[in-house]
PDB file of the backbone (N, CA, C, O) and the ligand in Angstrom, with CONECT records:
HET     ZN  A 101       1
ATOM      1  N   UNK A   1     -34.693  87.706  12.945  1.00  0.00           N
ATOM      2  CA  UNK A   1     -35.954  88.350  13.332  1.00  0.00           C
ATOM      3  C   UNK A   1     -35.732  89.333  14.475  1.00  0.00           C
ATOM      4  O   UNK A   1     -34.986  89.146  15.436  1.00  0.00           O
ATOM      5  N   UNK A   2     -36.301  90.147  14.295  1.00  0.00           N
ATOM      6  CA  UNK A   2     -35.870  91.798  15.520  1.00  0.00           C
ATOM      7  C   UNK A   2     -37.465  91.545  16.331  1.00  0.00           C
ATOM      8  O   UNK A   2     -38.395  91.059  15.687  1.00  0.00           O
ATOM      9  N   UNK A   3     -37.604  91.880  17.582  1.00  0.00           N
ATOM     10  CA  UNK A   3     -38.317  92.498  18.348  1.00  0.00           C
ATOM     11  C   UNK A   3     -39.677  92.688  18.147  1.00  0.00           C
ATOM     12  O   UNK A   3     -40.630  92.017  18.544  1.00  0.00           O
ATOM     13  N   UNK A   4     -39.626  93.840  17.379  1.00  0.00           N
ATOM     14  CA  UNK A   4     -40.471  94.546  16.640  1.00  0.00           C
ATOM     15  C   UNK A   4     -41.497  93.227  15.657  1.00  0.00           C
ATOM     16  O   UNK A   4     -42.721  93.098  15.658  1.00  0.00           O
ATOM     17  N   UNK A   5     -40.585  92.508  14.995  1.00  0.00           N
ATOM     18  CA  UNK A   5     -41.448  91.544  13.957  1.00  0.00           C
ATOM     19  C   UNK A   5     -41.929  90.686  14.762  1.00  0.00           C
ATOM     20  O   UNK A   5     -42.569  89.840  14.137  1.00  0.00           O
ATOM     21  N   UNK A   6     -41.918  90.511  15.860  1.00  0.00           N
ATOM     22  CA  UNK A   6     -41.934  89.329  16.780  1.00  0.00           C
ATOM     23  C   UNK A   6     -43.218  89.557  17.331  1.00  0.00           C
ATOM     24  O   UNK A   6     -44.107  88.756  17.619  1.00  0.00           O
ATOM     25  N   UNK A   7     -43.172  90.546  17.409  1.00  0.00           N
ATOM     26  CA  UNK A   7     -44.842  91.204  18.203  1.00  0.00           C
ATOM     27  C   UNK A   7     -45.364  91.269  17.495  1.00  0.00           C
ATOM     28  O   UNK A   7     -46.438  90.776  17.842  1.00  0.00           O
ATOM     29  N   UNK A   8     -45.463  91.763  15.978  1.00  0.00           N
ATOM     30  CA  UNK A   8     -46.622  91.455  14.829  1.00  0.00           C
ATOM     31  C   UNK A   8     -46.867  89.892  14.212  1.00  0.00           C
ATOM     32  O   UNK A   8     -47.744  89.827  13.351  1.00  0.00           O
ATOM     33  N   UNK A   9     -46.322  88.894  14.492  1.00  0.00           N
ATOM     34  CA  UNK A   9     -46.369  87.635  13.777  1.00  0.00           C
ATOM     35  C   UNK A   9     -47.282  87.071  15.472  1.00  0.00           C
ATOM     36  O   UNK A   9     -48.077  86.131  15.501  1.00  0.00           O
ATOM     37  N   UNK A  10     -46.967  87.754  16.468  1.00  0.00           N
ATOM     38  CA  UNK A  10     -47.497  86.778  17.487  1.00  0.00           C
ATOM     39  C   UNK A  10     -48.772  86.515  17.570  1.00  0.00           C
ATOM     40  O   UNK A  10     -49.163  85.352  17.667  1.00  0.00           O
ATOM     41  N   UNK A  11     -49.427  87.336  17.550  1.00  0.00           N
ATOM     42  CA  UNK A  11     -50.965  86.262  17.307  1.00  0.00           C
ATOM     43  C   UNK A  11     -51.197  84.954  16.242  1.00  0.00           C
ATOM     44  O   UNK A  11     -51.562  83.786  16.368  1.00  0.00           O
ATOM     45  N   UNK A  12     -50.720  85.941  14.985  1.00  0.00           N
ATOM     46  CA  UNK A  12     -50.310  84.565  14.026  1.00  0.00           C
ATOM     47  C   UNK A  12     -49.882  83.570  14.353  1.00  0.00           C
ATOM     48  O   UNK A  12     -50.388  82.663  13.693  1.00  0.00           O
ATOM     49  N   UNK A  13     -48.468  82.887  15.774  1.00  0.00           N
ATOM     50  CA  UNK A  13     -48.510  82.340  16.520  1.00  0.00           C
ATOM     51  C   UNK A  13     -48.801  81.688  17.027  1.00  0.00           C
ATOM     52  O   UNK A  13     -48.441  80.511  16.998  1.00  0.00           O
ATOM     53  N   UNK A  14     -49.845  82.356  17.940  1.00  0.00           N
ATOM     54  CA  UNK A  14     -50.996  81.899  19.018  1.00  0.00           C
ATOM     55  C   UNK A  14     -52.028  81.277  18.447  1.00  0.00           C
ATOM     56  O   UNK A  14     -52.866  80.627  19.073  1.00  0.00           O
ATOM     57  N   UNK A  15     -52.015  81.431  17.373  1.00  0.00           N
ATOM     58  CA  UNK A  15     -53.445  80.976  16.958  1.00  0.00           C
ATOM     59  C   UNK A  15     -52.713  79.764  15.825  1.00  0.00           C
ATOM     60  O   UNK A  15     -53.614  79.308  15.121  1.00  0.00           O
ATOM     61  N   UNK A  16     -51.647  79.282  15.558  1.00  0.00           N
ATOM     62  CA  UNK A  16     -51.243  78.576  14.830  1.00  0.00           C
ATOM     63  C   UNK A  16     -51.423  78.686  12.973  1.00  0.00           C
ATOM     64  O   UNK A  16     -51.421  77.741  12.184  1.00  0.00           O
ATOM     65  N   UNK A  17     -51.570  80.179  12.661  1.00  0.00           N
ATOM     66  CA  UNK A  17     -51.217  80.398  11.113  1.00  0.00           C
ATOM     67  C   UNK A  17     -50.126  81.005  10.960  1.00  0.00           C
ATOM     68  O   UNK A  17     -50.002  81.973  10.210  1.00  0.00           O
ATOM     69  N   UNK A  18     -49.369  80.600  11.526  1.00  0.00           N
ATOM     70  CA  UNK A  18     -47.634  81.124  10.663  1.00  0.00           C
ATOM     71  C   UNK A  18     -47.270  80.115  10.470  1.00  0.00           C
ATOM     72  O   UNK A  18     -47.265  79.122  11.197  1.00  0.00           O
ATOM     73  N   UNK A  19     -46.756  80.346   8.958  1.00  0.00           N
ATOM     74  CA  UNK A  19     -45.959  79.208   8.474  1.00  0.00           C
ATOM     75  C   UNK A  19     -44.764  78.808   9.075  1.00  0.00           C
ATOM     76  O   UNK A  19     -44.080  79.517   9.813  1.00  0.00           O
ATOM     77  N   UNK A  20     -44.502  77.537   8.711  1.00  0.00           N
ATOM     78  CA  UNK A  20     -43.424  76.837   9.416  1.00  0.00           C
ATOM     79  C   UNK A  20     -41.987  77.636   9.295  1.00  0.00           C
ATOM     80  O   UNK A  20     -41.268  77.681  10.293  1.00  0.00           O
ATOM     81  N   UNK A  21     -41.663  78.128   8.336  1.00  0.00           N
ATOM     82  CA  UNK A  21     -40.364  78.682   7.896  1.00  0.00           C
ATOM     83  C   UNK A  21     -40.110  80.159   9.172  1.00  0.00           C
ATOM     84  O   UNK A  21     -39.137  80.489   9.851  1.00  0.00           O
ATOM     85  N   UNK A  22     -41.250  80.625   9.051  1.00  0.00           N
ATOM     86  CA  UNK A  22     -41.337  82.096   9.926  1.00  0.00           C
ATOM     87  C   UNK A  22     -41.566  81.478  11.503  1.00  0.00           C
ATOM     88  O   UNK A  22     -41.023  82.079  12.430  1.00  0.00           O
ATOM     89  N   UNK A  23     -42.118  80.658  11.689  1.00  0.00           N
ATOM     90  CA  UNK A  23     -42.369  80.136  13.032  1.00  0.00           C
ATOM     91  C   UNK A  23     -40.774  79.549  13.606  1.00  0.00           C
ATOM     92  O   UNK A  23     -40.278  79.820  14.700  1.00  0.00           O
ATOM     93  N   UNK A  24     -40.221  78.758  12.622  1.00  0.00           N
ATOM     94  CA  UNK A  24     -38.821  78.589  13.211  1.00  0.00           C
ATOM     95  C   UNK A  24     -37.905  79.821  13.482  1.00  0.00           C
ATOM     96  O   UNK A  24     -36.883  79.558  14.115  1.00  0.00           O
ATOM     97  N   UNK A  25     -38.066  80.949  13.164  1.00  0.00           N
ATOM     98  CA  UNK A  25     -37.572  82.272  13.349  1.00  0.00           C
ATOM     99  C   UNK A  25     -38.046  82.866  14.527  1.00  0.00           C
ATOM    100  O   UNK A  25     -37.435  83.528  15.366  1.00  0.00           O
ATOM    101  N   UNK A  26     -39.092  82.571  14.474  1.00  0.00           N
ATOM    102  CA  UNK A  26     -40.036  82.696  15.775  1.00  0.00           C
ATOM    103  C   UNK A  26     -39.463  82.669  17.270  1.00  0.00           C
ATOM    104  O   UNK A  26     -39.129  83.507  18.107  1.00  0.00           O
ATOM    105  N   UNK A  27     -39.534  80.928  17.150  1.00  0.00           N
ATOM    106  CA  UNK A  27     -38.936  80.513  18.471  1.00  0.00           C
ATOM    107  C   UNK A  27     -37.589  80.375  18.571  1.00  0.00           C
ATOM    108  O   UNK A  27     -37.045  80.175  19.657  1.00  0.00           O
ATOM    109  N   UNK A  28     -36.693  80.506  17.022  1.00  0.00           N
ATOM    110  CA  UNK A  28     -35.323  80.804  17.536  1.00  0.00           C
ATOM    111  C   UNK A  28     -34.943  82.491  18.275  1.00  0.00           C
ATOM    112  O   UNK A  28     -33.903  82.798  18.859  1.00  0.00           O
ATOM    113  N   UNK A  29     -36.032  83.289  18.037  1.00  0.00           N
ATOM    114  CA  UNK A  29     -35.961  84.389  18.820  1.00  0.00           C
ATOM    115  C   UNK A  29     -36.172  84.183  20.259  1.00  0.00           C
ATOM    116  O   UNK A  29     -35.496  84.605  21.197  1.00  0.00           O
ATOM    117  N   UNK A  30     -37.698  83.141  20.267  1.00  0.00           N
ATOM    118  CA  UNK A  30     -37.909  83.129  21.719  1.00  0.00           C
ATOM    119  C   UNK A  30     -36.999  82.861  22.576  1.00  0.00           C
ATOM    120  O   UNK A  30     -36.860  83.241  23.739  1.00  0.00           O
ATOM    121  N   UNK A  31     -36.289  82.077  21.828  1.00  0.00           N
ATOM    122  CA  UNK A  31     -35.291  81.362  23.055  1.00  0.00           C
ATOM    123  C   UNK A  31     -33.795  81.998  23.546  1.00  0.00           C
ATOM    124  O   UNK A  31     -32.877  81.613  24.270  1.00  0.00           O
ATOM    125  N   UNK A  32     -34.022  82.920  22.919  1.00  0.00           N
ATOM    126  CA  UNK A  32     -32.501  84.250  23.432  1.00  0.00           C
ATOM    127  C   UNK A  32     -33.225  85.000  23.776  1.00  0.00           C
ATOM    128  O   UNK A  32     -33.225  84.791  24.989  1.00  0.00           O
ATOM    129  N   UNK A  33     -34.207  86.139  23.522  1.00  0.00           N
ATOM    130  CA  UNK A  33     -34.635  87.015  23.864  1.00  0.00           C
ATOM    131  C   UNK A  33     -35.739  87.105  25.097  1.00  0.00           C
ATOM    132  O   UNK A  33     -36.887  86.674  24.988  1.00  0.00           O
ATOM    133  N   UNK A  34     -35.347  87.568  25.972  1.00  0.00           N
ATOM    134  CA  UNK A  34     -36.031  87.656  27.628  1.00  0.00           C
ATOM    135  C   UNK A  34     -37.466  88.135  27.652  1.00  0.00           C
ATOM    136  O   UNK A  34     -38.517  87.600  28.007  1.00  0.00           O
ATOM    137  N   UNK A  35     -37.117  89.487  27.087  1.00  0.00           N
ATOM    138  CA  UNK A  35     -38.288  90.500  26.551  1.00  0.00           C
ATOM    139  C   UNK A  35     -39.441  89.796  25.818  1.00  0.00           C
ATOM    140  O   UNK A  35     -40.582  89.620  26.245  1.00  0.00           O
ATOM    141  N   UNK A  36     -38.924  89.423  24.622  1.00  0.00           N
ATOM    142  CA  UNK A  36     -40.136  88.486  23.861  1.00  0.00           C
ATOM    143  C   UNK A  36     -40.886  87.047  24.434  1.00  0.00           C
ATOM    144  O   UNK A  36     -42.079  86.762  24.334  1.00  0.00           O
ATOM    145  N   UNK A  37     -39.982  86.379  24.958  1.00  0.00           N
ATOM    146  CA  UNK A  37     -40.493  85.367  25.861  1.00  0.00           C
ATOM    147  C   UNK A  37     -40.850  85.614  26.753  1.00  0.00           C
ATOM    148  O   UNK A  37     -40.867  84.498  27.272  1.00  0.00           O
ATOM    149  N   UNK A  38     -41.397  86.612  27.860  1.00  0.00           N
ATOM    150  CA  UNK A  38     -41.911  87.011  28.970  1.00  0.00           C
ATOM    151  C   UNK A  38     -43.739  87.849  27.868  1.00  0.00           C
ATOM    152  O   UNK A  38     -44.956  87.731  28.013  1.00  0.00           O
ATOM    153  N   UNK A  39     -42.837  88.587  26.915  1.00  0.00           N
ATOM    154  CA  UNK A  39     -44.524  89.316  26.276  1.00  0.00           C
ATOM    155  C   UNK A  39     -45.302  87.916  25.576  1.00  0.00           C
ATOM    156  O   UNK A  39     -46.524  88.063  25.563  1.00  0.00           O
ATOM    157  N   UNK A  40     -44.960  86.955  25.154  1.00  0.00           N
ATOM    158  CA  UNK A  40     -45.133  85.998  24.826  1.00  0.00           C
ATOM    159  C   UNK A  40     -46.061  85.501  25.312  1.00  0.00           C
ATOM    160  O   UNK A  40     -47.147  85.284  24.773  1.00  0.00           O
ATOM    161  N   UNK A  41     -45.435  85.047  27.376  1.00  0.00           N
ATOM    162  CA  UNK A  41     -46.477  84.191  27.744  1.00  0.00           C
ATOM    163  C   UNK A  41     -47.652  85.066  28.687  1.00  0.00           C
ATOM    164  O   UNK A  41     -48.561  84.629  29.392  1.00  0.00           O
ATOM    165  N   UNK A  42     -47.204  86.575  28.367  1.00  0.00           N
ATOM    166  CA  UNK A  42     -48.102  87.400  28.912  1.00  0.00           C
ATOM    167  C   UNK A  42     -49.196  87.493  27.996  1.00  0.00           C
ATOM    168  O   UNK A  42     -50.271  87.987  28.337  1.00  0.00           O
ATOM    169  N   UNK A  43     -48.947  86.976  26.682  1.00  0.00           N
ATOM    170  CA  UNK A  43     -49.938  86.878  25.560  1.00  0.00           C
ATOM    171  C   UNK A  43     -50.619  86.091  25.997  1.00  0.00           C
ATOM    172  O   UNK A  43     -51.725  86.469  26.383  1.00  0.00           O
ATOM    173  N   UNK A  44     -50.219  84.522  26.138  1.00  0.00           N
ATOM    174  CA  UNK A  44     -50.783  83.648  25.730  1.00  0.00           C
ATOM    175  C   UNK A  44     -51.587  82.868  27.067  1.00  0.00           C
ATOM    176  O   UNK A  44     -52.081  81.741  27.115  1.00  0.00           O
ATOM    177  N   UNK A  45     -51.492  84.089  28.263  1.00  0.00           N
ATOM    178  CA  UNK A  45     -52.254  83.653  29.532  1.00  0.00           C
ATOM    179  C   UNK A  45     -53.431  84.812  29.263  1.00  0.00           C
ATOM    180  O   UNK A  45     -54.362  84.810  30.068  1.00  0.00           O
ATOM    181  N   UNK A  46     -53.453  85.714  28.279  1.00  0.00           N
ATOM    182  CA  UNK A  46     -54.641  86.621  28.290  1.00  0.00           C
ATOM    183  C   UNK A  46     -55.381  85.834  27.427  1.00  0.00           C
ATOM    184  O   UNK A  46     -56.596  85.992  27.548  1.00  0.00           O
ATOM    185  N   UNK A  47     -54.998  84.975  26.531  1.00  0.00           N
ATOM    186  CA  UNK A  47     -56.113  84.475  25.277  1.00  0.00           C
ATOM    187  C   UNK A  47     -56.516  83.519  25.785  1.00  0.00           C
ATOM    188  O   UNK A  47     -57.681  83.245  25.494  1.00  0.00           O
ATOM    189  N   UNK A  48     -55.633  82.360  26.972  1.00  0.00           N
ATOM    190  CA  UNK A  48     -56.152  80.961  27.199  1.00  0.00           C
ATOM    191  C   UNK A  48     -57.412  81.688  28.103  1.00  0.00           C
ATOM    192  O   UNK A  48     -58.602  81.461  27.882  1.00  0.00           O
ATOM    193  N   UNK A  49     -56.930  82.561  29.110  1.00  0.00           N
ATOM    194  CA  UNK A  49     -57.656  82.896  30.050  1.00  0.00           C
ATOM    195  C   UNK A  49     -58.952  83.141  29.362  1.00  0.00           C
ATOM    196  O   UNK A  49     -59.978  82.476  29.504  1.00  0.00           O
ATOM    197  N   UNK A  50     -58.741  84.392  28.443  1.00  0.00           N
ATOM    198  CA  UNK A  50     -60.221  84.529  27.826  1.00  0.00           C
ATOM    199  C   UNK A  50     -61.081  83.662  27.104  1.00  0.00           C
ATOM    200  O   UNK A  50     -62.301  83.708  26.948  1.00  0.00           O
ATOM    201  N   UNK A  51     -59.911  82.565  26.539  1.00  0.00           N
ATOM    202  CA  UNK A  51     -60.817  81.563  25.944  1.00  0.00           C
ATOM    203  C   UNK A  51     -61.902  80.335  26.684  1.00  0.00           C
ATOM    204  O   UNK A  51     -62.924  79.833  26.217  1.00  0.00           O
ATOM    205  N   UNK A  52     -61.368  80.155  27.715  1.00  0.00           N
ATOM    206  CA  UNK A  52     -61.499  79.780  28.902  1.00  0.00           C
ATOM    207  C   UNK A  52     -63.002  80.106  29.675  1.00  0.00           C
ATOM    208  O   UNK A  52     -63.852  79.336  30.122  1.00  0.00           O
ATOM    209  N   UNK A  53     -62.950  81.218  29.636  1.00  0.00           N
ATOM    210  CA  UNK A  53     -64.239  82.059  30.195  1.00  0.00           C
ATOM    211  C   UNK A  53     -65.102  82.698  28.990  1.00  0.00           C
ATOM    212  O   UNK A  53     -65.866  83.621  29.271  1.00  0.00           O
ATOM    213  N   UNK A  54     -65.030  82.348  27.969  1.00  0.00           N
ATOM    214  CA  UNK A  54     -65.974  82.204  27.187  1.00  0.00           C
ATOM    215  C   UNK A  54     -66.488  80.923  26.674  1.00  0.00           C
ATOM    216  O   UNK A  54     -67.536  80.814  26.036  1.00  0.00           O
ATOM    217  N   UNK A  55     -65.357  79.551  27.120  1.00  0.00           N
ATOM    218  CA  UNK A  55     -66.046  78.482  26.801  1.00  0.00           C
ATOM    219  C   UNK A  55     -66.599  77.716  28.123  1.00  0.00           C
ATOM    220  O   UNK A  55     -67.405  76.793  28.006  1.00  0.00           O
ATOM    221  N   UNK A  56     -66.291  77.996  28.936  1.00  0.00           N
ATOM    222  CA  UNK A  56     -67.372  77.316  30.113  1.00  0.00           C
ATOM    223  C   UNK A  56     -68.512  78.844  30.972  1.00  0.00           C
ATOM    224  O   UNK A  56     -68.338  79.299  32.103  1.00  0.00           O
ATOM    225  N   UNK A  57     -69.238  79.143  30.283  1.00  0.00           N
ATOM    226  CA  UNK A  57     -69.944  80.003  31.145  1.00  0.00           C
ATOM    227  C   UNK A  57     -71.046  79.671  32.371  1.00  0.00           C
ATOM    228  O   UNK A  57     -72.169  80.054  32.700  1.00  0.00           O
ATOM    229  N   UNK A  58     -70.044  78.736  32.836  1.00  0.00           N
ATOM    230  CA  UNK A  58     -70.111  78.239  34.277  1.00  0.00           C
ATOM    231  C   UNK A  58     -69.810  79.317  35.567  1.00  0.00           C
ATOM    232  O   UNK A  58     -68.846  80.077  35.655  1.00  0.00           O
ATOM    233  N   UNK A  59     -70.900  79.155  36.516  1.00  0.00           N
ATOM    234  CA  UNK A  59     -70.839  80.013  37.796  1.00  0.00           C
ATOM    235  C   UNK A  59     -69.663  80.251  38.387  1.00  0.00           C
ATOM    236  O   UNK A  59     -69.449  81.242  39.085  1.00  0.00           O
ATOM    237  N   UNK A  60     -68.541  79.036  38.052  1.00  0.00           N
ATOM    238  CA  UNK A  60     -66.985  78.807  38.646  1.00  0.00           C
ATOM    239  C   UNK A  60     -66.143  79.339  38.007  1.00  0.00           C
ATOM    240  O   UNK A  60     -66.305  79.592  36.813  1.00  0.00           O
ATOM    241  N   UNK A  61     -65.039  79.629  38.678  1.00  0.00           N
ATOM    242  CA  UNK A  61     -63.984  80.600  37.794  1.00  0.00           C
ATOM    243  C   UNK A  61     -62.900  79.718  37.267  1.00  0.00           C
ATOM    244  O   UNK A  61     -62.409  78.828  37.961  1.00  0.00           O
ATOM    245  N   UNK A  62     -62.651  79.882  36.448  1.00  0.00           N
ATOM    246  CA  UNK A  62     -61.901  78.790  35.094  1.00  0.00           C
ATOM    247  C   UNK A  62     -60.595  78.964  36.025  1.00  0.00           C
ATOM    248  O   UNK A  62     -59.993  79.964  36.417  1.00  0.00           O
ATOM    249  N   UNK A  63     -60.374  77.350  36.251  1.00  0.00           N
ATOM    250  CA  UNK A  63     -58.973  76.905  36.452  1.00  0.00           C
ATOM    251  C   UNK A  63     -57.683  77.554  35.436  1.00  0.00           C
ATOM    252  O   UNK A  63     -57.909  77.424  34.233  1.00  0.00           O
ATOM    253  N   UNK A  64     -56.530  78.149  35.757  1.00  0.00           N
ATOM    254  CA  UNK A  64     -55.527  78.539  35.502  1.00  0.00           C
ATOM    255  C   UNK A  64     -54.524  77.123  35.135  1.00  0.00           C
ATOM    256  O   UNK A  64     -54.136  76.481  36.110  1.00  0.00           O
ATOM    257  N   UNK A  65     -54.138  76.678  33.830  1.00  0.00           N
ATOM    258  CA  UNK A  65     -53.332  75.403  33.433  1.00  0.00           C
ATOM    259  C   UNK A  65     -52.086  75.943  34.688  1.00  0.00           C
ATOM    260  O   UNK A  65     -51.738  77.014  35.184  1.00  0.00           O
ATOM    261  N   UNK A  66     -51.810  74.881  34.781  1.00  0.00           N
ATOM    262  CA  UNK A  66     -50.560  74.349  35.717  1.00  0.00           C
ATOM    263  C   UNK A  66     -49.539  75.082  35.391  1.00  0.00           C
ATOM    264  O   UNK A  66     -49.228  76.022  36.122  1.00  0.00           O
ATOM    265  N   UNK A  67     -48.752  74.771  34.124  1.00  0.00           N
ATOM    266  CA  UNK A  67     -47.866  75.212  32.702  1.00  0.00           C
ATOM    267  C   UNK A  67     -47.710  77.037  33.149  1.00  0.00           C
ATOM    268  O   UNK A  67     -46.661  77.682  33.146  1.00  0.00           O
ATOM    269  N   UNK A  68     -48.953  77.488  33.468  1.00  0.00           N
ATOM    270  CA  UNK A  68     -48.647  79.044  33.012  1.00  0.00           C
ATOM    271  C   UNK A  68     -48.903  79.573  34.461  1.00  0.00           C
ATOM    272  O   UNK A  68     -48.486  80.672  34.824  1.00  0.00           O
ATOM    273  N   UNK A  69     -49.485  78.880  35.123  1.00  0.00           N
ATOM    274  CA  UNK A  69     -49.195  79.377  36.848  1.00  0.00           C
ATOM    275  C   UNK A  69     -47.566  79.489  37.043  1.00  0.00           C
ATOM    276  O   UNK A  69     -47.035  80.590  37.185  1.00  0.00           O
ATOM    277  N   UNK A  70     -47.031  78.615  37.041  1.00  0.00           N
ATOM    278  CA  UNK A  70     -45.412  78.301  36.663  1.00  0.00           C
ATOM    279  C   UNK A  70     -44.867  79.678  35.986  1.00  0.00           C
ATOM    280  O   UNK A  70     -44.198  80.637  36.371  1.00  0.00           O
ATOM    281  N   UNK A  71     -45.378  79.353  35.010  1.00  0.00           N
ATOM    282  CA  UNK A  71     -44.636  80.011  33.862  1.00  0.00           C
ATOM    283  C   UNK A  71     -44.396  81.679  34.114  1.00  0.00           C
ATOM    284  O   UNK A  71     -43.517  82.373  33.603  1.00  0.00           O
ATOM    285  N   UNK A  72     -45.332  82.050  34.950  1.00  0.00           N
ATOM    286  CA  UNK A  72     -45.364  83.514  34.924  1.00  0.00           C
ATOM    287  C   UNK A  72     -44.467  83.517  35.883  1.00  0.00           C
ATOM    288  O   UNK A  72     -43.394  83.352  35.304  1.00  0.00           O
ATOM    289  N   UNK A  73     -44.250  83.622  37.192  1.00  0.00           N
ATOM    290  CA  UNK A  73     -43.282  83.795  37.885  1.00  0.00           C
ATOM    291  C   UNK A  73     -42.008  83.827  37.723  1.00  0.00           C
ATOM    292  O   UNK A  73     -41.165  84.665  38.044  1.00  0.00           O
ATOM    293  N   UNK A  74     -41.911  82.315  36.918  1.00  0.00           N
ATOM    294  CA  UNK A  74     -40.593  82.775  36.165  1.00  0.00           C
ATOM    295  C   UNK A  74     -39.441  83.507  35.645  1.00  0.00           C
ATOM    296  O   UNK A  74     -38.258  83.757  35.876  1.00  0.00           O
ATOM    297  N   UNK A  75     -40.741  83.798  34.529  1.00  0.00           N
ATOM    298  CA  UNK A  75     -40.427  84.805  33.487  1.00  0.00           C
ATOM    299  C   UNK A  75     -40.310  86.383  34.038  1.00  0.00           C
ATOM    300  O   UNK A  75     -39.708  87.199  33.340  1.00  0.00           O
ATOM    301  N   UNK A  76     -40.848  86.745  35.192  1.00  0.00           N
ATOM    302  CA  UNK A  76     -40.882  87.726  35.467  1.00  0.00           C
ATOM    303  C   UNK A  76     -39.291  88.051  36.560  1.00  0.00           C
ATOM    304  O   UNK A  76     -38.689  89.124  36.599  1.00  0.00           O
ATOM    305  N   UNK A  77     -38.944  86.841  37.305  1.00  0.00           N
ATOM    306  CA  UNK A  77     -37.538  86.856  38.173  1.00  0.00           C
ATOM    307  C   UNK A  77     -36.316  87.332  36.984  1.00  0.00           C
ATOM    308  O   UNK A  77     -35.470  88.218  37.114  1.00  0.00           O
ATOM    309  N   UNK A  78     -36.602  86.213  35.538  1.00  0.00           N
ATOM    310  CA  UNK A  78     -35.598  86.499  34.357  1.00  0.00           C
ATOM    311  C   UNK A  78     -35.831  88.281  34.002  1.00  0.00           C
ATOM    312  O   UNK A  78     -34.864  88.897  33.555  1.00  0.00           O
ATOM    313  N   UNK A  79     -36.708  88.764  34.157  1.00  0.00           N
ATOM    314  CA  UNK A  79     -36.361  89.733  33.061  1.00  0.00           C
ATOM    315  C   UNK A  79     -36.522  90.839  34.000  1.00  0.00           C
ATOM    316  O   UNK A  79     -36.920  91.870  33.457  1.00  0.00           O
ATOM    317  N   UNK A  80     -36.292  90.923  35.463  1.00  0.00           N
ATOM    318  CA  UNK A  80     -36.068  91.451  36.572  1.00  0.00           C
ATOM    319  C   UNK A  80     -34.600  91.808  36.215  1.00  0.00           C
ATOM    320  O   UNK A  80     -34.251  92.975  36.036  1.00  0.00           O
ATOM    321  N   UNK A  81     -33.717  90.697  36.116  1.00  0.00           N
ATOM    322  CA  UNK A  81     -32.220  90.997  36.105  1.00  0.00           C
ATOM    323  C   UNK A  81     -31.519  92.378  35.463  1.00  0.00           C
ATOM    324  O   UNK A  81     -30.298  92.526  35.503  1.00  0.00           O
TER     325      UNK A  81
HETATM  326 ZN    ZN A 101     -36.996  90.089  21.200  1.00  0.00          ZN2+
END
């Protein structure tokens, strides 16, 4: 899987309709490629986030999961290099 296919299957992804066969292609990309695993969880902190603030339309501002507070910093020192 190249780059390029990686960014069109990812919502498919995120939202859990890719089949199993293409999803193992998936994350055997994620896990070498810097680039895709950094756009990845830059994806998947814009959808929780938004999902988030469309499901509590509460006066308070939606807690950030633990997991992706983490996660971003990370990812961003790796693909600094
Ligand atoms: Zn890639």
């Amino acid at each position: 899987m190249k780059c390029r296919e990686l960014a069109e299957f990812l919502n498919d992804y995120v939202s859990g309709e890719l089949p199993v066969e293409t999803r193992t292609h998936f994350e055997l990309h994620l896990g070498k490629c810097k680039n895709c695993h950094h756009h990845m969880v830059q994806y998947e902190v814009a959808i929780k986030a938004g999902k988030i603030a469309c499901d509590e339309m509460s006066d308070e501002m939606p807690a950030m999961p633990e997991e992706l507070i983490k996660a971003v910093p990370a990812t961003r020192q790796q693909s600094g290099q």
